[in-house]
C-alpha positions in Angstrom: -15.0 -3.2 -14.4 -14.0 0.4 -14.8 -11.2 -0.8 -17.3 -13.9 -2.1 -19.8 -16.2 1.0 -19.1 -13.1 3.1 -20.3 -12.5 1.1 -23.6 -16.2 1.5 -24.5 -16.4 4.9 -23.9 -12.9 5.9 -25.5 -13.8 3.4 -28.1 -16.4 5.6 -29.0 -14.9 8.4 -29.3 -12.0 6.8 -31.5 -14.7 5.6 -34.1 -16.1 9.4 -33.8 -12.5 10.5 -34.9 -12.8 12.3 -31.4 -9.6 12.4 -29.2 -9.8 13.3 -25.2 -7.0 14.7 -23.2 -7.1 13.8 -19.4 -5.5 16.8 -17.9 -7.0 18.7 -15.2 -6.9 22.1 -16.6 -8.3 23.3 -20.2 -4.7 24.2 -21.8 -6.2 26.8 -24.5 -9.4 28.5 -23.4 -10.3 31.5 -21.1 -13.4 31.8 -19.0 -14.8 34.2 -21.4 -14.4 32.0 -24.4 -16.7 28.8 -22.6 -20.4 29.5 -21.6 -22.0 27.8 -18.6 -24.8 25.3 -18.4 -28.0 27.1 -18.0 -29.2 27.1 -14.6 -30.2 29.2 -12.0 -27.4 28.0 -9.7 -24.5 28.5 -11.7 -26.0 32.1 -12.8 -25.9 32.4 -9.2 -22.5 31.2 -8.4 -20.7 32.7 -11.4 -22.3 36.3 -9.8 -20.5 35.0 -6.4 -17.3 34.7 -8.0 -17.5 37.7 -9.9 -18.5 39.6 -6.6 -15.7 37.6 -4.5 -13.0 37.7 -7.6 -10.1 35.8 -8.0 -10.3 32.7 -10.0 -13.7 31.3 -9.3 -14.8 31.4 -13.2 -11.7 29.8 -14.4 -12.5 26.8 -11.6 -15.9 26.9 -12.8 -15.0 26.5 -16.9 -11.8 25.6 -17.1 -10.8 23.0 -14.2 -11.3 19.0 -14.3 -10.7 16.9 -11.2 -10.8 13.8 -9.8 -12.4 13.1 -6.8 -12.3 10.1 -4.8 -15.3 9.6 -2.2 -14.5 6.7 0.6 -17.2 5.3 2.7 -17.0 5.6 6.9 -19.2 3.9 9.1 -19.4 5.8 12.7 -19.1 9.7 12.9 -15.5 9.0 14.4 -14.1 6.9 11.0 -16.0 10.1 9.1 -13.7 12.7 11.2 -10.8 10.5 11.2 -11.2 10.3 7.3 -11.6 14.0 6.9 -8.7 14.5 9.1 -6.4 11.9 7.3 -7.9 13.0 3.8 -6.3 16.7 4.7 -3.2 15.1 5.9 -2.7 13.8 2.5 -3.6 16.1 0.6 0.1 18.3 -0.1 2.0 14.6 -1.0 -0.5 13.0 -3.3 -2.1 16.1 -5.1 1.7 16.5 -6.0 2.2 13.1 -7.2 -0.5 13.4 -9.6 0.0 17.1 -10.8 -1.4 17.3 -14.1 -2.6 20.7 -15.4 0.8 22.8 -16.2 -1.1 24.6 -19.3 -2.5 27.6 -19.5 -4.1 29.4 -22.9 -1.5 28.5 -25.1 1.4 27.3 -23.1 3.2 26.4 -20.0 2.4 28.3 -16.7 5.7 27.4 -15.0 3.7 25.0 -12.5 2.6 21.6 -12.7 -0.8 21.6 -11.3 -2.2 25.5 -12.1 -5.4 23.7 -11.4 -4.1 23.9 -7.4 -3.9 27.7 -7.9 -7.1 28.6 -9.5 -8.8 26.8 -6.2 -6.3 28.8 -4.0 -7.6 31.9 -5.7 -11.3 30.9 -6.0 -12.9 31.6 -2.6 -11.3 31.8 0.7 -14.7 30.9 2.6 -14.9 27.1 1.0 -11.8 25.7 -0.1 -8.3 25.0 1.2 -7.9 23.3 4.8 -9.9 23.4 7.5 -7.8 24.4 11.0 -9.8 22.3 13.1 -10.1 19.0 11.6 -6.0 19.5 10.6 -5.9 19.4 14.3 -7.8 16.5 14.8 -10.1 18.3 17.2 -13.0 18.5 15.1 -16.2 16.9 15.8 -19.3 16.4 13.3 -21.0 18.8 15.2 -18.7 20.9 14.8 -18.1 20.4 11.0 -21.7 20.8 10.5 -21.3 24.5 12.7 -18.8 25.4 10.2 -20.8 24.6 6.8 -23.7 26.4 8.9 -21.6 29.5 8.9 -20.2 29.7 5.6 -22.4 32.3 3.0 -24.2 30.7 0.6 -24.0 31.1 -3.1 -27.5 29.7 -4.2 -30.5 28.4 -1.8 -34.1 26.7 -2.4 -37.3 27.8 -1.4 -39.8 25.4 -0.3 -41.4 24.9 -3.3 -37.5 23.9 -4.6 -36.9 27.0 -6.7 -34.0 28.4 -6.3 -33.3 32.0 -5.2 -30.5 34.6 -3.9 -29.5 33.9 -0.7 -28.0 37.3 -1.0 -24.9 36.3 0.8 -26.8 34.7 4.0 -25.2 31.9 5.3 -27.2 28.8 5.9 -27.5 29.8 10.1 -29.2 33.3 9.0 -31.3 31.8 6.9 -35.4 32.0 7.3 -35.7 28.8 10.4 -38.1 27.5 7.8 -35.9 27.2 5.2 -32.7 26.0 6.8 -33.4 22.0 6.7 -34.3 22.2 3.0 -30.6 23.7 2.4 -28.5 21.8 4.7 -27.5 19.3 1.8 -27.0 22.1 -0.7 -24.6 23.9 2.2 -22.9 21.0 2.4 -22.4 20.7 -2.1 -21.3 24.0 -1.7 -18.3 23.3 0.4 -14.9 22.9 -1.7 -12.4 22.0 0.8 -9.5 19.8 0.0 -11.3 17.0 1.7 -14.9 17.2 2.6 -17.6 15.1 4.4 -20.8 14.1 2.1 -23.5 11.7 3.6 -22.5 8.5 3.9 -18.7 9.2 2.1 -15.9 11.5 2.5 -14.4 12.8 -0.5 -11.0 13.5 -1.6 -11.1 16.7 -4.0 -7.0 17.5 -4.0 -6.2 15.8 -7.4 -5.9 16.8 -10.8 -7.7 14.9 -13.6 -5.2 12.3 -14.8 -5.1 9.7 -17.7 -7.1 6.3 -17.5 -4.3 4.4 -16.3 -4.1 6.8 -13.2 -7.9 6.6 -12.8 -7.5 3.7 -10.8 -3.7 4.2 -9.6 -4.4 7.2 -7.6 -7.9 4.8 -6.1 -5.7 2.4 -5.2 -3.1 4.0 -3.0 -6.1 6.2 -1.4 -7.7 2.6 -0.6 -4.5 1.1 0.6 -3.7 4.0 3.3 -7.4 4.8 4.4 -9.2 1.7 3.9 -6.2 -0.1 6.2 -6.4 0.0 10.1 -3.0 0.0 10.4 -2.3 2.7 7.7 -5.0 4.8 8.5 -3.3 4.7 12.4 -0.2 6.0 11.2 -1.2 8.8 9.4 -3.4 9.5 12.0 -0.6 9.8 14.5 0.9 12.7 13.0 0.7 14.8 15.9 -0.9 18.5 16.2 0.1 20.2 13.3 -1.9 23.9 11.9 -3.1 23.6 8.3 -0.7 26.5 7.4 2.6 24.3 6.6 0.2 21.7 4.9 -0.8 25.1 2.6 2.7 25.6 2.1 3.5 22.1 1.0 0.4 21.6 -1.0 1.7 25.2 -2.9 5.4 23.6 -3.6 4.2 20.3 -4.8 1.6 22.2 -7.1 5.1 24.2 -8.2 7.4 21.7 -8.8 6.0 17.9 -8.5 8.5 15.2 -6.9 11.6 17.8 -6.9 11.1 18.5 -3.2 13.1 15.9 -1.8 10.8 15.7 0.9 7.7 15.6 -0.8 9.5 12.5 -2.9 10.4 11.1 0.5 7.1 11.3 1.6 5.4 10.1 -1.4 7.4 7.0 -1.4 6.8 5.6 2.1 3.0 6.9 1.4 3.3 4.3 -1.8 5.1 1.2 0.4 2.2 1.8 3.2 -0.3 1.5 0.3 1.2 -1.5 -1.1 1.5 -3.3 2.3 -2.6 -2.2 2.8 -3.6 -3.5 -0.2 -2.2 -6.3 0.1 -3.7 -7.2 3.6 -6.6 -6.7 1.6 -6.6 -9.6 0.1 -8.4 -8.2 -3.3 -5.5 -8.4 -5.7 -5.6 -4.5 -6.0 -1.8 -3.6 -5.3 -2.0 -4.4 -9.5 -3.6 -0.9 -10.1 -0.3 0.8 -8.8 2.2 -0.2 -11.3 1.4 3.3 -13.1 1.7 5.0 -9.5 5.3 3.2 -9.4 6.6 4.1 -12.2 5.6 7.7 -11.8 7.9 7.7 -8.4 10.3 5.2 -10.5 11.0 8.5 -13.7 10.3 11.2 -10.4 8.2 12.7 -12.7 4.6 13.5 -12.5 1.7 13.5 -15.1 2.0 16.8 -15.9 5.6 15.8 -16.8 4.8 13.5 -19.7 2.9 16.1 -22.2 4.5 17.7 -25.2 3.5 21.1 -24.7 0.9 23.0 -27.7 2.8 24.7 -30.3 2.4 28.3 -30.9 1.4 26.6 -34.5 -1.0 24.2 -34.1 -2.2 24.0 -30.4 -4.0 21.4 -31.4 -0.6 19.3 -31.3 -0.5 18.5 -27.5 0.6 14.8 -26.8 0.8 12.5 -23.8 3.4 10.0 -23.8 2.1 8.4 -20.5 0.8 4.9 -21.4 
């Protein structure tokens, strides 16, 4: 199981005399100080963000996340996944803020990880209006990747090359089924549809007892009829207040008393799914209690780096 996977790995790095920190944001570095892999593709996109500005090489160097990808079986469980996976998204991305340090010290939010996406690129991240409305259909989705510009394409020999800001619609006809899939990678949103999953991409990177925590009430609400139902049943809303929320719980974790409301019935309905299960898996939210138990978030439990040795950072979540 994943729990033996993580021992191995972290045992490792223990007999290395390496230590890990799972936080979702590097809490020393700046862009300039990290190179990139070499490839064509991030050359490419690191000359997008550059172009676009904002935040984009901080995302690119400096961010960790954790994404959770659930499997749907019809095109409506895909859209009704995509739709509940945006509904979600302000309550349990604040739950499991965990990135409140910046190159040295505090940034005065709990997940700056939230705001370096907010400030990456406008054109493939954040919310998308029509699926918050439930009125979005896969054709429709696949309409709005097809519209979005592209930051890196493929020739038919599978070389990549400058799109030069085309999206994947004004593309060459030829060359526009080789770079459907790579218009779909390219799309950031909150939530996003990938074949055959859809995947959650609102939480910060969080330490191994998390890992599966934050799995496990994902599981319990989507992977339920009933749960999946309810939040479904949220009635028209705009993805604007979800913005707003998502922004506050970024800022200030559980404080919001109703983010905290919200966050406990989401953990109850969770409970109650995974339970119906059958699987034994309510287990792997004991850490997700006692996060809502202390009303504190991950973020909450590190001792911040000293100006002296910023090497000093500690977690005390265990």
């Amino acid at each position: 199981g994943q729990d033996k996977l993580d021992k191995e790995i972290f045992g490792v790095c223990s007999a290395k005399g390496l230590g890990t920190l799972h936080i979702g944001l590097n809490p020393w570095e700046t862009p300039d100080d990290i190179p990139i892999l070499p490839s064509p593709r991030y050359d490419l996109m690191d000359a997008h963000f550059k172009k676009v500005g904002g935040r984009g090489r901080e995302m690119m160097r400096l961010t960790v996340g954790l994404q959770i990808n659930l499997d749907y079986n019809t095109e409506k469980h895909a859209m009704q996944l995509l739709r509940a996976g945006f509904l979600l998204a302000p309550p349990l991305s604040a739950l499991f803020s965990n990135s409140p340090f910046s190159r040295g010290g505090a940034t005065g939010n709990l997940s700056e990880r939230h705001f370096i996406w907010n400030e990456t690129d406008p054109d493939r991240s954040g919310f998308i209006e029509e699926s918050v409305r439930g009125t979005m259909t896969l054709k429709e989705y696949a309409a709005f990747l097809a519209r979005a510009p592209m930051m890196y394409a493929f020739n038919p020999a599978g070389e990549v090359i400058d799109p030069e800001g085309r999206t994947l619609e004004q593309l060459d006809p030829a060359l526009q089924e080789r770079n459907a899939l790579p218009a779909l990678k390219q799309m950031f949103t909150e939530t996003r549809l990938k074949p055959g999953t859809v995947e959650l991409r609102f939480f910060d990177q969080v330490p191994p007892p998390l890992f599966s925590g934050a799995t496990a009430i994902t599981v319990g609400l989507l992977y339920d009829e009933e749960n999946l139902r309810e939040i479904l049943s949220t009635q028209t809303v705009h993805a604007e207040p979800l913005r707003r929320a998502m922004d506050l719980g970024a800022k200030t974790g559980l404080a919001d008393e109703g983010i905290y409301a919200d966050v406990r019935k989401l953990f109850a309905l969770a409970e109650k799914g995974l339970v119906r299960r059958g699987f034994g898996e309510e287990k792997f939210l004991a850490p997700v209690e006692r996060l809502i138990r202390d009303r504190k978030t991950p973020a909450e439990y590190w001792e911040a780096p000293s100006a002296r040795n910023p090497l000093s950072m500690r977690e005390s979540f265990a």
